[in-house]
C-alpha positions in Angstrom: 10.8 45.6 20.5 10.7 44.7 23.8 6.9 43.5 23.8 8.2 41.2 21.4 11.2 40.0 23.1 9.2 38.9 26.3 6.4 37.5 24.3 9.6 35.5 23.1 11.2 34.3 26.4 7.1 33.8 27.1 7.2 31.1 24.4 10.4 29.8 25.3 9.5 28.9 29.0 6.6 27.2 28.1 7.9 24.9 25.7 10.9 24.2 27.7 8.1 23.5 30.8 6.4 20.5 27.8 9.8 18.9 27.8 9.6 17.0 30.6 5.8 16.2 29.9 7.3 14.4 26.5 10.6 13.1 28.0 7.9 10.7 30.2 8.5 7.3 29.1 5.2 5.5 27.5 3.0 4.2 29.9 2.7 -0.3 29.5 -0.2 -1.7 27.3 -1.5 -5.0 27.6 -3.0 -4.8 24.3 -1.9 -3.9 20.8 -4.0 -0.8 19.9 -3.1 -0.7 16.2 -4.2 -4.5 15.5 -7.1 -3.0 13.8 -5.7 -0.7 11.9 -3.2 -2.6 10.5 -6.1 -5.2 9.6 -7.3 -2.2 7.4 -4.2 -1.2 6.0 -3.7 -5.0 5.0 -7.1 -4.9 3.0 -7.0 -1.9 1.6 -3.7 -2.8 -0.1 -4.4 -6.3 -1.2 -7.5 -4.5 -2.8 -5.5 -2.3 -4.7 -3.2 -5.5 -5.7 -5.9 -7.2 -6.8 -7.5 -4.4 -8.7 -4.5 -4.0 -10.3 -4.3 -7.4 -11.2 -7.5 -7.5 -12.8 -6.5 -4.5 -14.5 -4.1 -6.0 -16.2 -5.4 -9.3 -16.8 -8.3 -7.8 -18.8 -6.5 -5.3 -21.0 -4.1 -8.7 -21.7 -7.0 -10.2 -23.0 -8.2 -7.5 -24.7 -5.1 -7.3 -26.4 -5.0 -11.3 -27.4 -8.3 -10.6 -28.9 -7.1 -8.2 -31.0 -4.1 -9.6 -32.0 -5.8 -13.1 -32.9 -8.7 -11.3 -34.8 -5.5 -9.3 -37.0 -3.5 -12.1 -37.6 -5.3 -15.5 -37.1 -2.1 -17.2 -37.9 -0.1 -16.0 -35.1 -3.2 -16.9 -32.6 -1.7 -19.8 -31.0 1.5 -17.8 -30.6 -0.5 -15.0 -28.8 -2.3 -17.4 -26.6 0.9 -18.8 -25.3 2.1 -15.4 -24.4 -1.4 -14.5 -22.7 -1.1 -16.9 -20.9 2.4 -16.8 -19.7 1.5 -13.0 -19.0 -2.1 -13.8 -17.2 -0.1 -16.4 -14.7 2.8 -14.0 -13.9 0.0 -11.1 -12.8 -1.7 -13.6 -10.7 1.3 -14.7 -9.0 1.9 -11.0 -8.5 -1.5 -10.8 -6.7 -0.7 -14.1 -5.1 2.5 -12.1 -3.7 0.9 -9.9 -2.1 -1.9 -11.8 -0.2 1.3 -13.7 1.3 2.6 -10.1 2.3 -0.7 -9.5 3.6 -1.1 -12.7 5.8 2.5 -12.3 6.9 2.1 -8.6 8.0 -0.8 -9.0 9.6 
């Protein structure tokens, strides 16, 4: 028991000797070190944006088709809603390249 209480003061004294080695205030930087990866956190998430995008935009179509080649009737119907859905994806993506370009 007592091996294990002074390999326990042991432990405290040394962390209590970091704290002054972490209390140290940040030496200056001229330069922004994360610039590039920021840059690659940008691209990689417009990527998955726009993967997503085009994700959706072809099951949409996908869909049209088949909803046109079931019920020729109601194609114009289903083209207007394809439509309405294939612009409100792309502004989606469009959202995010403005989130990119203003992030970055």
């Amino acid at each position: 028991m007592r091996k294990l209480n002074l390999l326990f003061m042991v432990i405290v004294g040394v962390l209590f000797s970091a704290m002054t080695v972490l209390a140290q205030a940040p030496a200056a930087v001229d330069h922004d070190s994360s610039a590039g990866l920021k840059a690659i956190a940008a691209g990689v998430g417009f990527a998955i944006a726009v993967v997503g995008g085009a994700i959706g935009q072809s099951r949409i179509g996908a869909a049209a088709c088949e909803g046109a080649a079931r019920n020729p009737g109601a194609a114009a119907k289903i083209q207007t809603m394809m439509i309405l859905g294939l612009a409100l994806i792309e502004s989606l993506v469009l959202f995010a390249l403005l989130v990119v370009f203003a992030k970055v």
